[in-house]
C-alpha positions in Angstrom: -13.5 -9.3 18.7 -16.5 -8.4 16.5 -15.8 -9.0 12.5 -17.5 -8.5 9.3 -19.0 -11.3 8.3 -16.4 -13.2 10.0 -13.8 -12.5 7.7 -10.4 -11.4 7.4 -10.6 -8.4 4.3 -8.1 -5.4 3.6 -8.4 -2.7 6.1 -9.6 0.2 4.2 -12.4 -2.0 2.8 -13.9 -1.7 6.1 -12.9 2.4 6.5 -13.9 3.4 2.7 -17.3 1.5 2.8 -20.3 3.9 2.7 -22.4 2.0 5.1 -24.2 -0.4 3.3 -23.6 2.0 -0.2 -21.4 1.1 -2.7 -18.4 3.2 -2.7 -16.5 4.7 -5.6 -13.1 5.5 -4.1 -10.4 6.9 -6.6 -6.6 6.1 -5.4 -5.0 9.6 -6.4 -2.3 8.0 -8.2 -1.4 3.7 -7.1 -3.5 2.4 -10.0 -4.8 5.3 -12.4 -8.5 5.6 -11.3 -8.8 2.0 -9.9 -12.4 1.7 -7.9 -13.2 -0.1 -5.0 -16.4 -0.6 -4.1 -18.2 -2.7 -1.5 -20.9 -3.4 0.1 -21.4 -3.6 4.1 -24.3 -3.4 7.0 -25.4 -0.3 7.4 -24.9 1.4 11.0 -27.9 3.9 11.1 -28.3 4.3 14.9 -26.0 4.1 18.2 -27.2 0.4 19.0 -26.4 -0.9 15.7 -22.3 0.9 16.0 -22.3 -0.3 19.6 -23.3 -3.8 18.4 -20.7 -3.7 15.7 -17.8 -2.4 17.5 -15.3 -4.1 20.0 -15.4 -0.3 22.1 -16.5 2.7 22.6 -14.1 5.5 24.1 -13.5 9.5 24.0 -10.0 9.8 22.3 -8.0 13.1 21.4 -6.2 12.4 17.5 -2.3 13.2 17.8 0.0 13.3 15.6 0.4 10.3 12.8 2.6 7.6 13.6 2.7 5.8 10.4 1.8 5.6 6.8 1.4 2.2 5.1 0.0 1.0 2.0 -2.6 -1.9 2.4 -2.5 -4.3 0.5 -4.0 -6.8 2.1 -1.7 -9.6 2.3 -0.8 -9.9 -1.0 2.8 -8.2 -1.3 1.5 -6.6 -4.4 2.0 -2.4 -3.5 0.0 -1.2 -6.8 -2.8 -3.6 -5.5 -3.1 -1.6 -1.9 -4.8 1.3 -0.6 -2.9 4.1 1.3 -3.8 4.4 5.2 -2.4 6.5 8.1 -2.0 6.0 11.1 -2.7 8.3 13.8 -0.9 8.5 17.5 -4.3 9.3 20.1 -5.1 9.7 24.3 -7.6 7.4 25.2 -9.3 10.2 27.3 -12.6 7.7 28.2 -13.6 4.5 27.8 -17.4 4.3 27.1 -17.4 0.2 26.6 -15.2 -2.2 26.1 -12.4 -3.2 27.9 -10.3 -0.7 29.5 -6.7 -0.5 27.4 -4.1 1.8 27.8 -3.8 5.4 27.8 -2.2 6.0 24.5 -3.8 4.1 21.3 -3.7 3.9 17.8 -6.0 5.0 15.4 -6.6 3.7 11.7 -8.1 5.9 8.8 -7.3 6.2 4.9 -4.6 8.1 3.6 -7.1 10.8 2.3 -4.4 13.0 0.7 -3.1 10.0 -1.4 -6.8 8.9 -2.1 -9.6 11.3 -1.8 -13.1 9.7 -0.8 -15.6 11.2 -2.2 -17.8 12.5 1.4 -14.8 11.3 3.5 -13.8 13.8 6.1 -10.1 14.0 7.9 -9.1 13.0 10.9 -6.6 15.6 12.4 -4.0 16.4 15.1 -6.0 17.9 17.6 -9.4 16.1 17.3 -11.8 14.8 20.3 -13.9 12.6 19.0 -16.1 9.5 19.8 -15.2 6.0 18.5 -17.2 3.3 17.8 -13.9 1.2 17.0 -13.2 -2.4 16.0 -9.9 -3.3 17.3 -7.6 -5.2 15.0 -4.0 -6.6 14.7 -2.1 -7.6 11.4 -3.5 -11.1 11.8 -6.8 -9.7 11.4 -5.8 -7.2 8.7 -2.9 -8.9 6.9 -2.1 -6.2 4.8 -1.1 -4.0 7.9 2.7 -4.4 9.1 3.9 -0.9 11.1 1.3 -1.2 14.2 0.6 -4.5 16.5 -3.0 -3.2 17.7 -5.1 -0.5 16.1 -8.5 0.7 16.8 -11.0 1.2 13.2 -13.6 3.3 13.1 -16.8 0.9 12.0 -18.4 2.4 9.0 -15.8 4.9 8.4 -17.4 8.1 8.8 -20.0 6.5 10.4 -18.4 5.4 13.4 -16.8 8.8 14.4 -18.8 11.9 17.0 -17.0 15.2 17.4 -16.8 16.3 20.6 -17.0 20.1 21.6 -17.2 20.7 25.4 -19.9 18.2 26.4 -21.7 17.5 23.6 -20.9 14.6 20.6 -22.3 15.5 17.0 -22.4 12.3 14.4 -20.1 13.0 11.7 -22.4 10.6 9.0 -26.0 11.9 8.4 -26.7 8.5 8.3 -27.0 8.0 12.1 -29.9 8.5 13.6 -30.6 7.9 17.4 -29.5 5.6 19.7 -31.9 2.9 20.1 -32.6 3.1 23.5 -34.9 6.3 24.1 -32.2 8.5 24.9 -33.2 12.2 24.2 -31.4 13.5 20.7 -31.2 16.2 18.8 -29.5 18.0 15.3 -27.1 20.1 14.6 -28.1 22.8 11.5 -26.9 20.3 9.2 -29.0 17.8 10.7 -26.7 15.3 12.3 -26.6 13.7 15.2 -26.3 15.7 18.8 -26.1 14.5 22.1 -24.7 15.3 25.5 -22.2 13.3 26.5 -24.0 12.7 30.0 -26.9 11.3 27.7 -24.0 9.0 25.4 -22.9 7.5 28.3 -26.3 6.4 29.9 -27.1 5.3 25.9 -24.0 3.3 26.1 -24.2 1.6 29.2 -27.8 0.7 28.8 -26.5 -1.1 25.4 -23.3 -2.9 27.0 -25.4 -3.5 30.1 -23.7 -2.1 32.6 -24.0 1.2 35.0 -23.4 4.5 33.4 -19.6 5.8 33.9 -19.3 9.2 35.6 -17.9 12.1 33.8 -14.5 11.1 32.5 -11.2 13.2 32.8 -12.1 15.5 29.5 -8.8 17.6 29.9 
């Protein structure tokens, strides 16, 4: 598995980060205004979220199976961050091992602490993940799930998908790094076919581009 600077750090450090921006995240009531803040690599293009990520699949969000407050190892509630976690269908694997059909999915608790440019993951959802994926020994502060897949660079590391084309969530991303044609949305993000996200993604895990998955 790919980490962070090779080490083990609270969970939502690695959801609420901006990207290589610091982050002014306000919990919404566990410590009164407390910020967290952190600074990380910036993933600006496809070959930089492929190169940080342990996979890359099509998943549909379900419903959430837990909630849990992070605190990263060190018992102390009022010291944690709030996350949910979502039931989803892996519909396609993109890189990566292949894993089983049902996953789960990691994102903060957005109700409990808003994120300033933060969007929601929701029941219902097809999206692209460029996902680390993690167990408690990696994220100590997690108990409730044994394997979970995190979006890198929160935001950043998320594509909606609409029939067959992915749209980048972050305005950040730009491109893929590999020549792929690309284009934008009218808010300027991101869009690509998925036929085009799959060659992308194979050329970057070198290997042949996967036929059109199952996108039911």
């Amino acid at each position: 598995m790919k980490r962070l600077a090779g080490l083990i750090i609270p969970l939502t450090l690695i959801l609420a980060t901006g990207c290589g921006h610091e982050v002014d995240a306000r919990s919404g009531g566990l410590s009164g205004g407390r910020q967290v803040s952190a600074d990380y690599p910036s993933y600006e293009s496809m070959d930089q979220l492929v190169a940080a990520s342990d996979t890359t699949a099509i998943a549909r969000i379900g419903e959430i199976a837990t909630r849990e407050i992070d605190d990263g190892g060190t018992g102390i509630a009022e010291a944690g961050v709030p996350m949910i976690f979502y039931h989803a269908t892996l519909i396609e694997s993109l890189e990566g091992p292949a894993r089983e059909k049902q996953i789960i999915v990691g994102w903060p608790d957005l109700d409990k602490m808003p994120i300033e440019g933060r969007s929601s993951l929701d029941d219902g959802d097809m999206v692209v993940l460029f996902a680390q994926v993690l167990t408690p020994r990696d994220a100590p502060g997690i108990d409730t799930q044994r394997e979970f897949y995190v979006p890198v660079g929160g935001d950043g590391g998320v594509m909606d998908v609409t029939g067959d084309t992915a749209v980048a969530r972050s305005p950040i991303v730009r491109g893929t790094g590999t020549g792929v044609d690309t284009s934008s949305d009218p808010n300027g993000h991101l869009k690509i076919s998925l036929t085009d996200l799959r060659a992308a993604v194979a050329t970057l895990s070198n290997r042949p581009a996967s036929p059109s998955g199952a996108m039911d």
